[in-house]
C-alpha positions in Angstrom: 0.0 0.0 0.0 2.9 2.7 0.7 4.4 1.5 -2.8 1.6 2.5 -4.4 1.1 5.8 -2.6 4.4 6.7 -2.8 4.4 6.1 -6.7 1.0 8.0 -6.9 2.1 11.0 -4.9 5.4 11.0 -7.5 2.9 10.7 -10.5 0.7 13.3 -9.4 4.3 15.8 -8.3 5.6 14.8 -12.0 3.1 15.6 -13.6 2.4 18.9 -11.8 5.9 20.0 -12.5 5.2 19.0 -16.6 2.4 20.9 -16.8 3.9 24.0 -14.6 7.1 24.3 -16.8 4.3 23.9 -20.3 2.3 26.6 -19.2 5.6 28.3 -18.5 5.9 28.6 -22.0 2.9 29.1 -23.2 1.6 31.4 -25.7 5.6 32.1 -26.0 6.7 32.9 -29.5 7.9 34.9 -31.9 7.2 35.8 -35.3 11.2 37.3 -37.3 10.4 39.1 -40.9 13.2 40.8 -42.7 13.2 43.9 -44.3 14.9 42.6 -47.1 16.1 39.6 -48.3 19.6 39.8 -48.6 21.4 39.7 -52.1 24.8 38.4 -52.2 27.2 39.6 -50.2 30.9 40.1 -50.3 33.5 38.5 -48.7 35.0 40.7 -45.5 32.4 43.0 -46.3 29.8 44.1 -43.4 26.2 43.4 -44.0 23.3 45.4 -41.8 20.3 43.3 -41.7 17.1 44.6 -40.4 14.4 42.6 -39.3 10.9 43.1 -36.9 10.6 40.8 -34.2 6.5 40.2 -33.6 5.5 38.2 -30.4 2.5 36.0 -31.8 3.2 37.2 -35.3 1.5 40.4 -34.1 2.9 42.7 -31.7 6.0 44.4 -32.3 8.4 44.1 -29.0 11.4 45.2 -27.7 12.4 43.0 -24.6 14.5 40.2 -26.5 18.3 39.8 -27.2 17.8 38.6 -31.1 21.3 36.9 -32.7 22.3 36.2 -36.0 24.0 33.1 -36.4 25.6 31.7 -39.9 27.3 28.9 -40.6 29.8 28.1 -43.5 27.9 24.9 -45.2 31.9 23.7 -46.5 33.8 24.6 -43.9 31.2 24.5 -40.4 32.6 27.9 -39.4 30.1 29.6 -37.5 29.4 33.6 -36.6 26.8 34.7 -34.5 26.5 38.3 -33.9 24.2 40.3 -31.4 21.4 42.5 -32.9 20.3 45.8 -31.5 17.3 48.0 -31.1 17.1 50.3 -33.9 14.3 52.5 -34.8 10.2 51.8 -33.9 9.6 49.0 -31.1 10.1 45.7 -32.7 12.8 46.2 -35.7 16.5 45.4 -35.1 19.9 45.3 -37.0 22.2 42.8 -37.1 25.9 44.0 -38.4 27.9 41.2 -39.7 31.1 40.1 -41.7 31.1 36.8 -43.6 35.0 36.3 -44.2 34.9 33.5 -46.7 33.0 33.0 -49.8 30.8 30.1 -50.5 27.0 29.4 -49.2 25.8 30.2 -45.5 22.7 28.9 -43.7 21.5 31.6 -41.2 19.3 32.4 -38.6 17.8 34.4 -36.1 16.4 33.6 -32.6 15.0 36.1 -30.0 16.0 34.8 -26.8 14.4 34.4 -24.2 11.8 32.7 -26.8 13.2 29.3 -28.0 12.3 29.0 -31.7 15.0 30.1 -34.1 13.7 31.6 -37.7 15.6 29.9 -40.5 16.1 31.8 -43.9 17.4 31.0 -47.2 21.2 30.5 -47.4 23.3 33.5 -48.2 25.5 33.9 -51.1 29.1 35.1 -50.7 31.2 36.4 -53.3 34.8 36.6 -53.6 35.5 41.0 -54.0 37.5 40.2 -57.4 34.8 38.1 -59.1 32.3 41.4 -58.3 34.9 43.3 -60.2 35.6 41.3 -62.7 31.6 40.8 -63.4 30.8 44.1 -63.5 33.5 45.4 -65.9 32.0 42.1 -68.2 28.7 44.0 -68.2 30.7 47.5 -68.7 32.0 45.9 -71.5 28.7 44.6 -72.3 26.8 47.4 -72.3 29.4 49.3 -74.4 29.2 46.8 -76.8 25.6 47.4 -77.2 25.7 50.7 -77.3 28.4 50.3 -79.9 26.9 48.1 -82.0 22.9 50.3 -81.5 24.7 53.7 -83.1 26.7 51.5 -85.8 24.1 50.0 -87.1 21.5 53.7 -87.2 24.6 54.9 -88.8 25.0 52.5 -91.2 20.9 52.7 -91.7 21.2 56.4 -92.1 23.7 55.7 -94.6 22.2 53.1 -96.8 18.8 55.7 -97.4 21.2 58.4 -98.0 22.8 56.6 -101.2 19.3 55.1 -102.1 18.5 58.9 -102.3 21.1 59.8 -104.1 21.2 56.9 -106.3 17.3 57.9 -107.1 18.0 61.1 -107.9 20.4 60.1 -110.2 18.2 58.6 -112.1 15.7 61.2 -112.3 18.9 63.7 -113.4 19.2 61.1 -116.1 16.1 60.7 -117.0 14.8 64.0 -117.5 18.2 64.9 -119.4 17.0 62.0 -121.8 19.7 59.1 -121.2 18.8 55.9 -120.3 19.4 55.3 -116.3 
């Protein structure tokens, strides 16, 4: 008979202290929108990322400690960088320097709530392939531009000596030779 009160009265404190610690928690969540999706981003370079931090997807508040954490997917290296306040209640920026290129999976929790807000992996780009692209489409667009006035000119030519060429003609004609 004590064996059985004894493991009733331990049911009955277990599950008391389940359901205290779940209603701890309840209700507790966050909603984490950016204000942009980041585009790629530059190796060494800083990158200020904004976001709004909604409790129930609703209600903008103030009284977390977000962090940005990103992880190299080849190499595992990990940086996690503090957020802070900026602007109306609920939006925060993150200031971080990815030192390597390659792809990063990223995140953002706002402690003390426990979920974490995954978002698409960021690209990272070595400085010299941004420079080297970008004087490609230079070169690009020159050649575009090039090739837009050389051909009108060339246009503007070929009327020009049909003109001509007809009025040729009509100098022939009317002064009786055969064109």
């Amino acid at each position: 008979m004590k064996l059985r009160t004894r493991f009733a009265s331990s049911l009955i404190i277990l599950t008391s202290l389940f359901w205290f610690a779940a209603s701890v928690h309840a209700g507790g969540w966050v909603v984490i929108s950016l204000d942009n999706a980041p585009g790629p981003i530059q190796a060494g370079d800083t990158a200020h990322i904004g976001f709004m931090v909604r409790q129930h997807g609703k209600t903008p508040i103030n009284n977390v400690s977000p962090m940005l954490t990103a992880t190299n997917q080849e190499t595992g290296e990990t940086i996690t960088v503090s957020a802070t306040q900026a602007g109306k209640v609920g939006h925060f920026e993150a200031t971080v320097t990815l030192p390597e290129a390659g792809q990063w999976d990223w995140s953002i929790s706002a402690p003390p709530f426990p979920q974490q807000q995954q978002f698409a992996p960021l690209t990272v780009i070595l400085a010299e392939t941004t420079v080297a692209s970008s004087a490609f489409i230079t070169l690009t667009d020159n050649w575009r531009t090039a090739m837009r006035w050389g051909g009108g000119s060339l246009l503007a030519l070929a009327i020009l000596l049909a003109l001509v060429g007809e009025r040729r003609r009509r100098d022939a004609i009317a002064a009786g030779s055969p064109a």
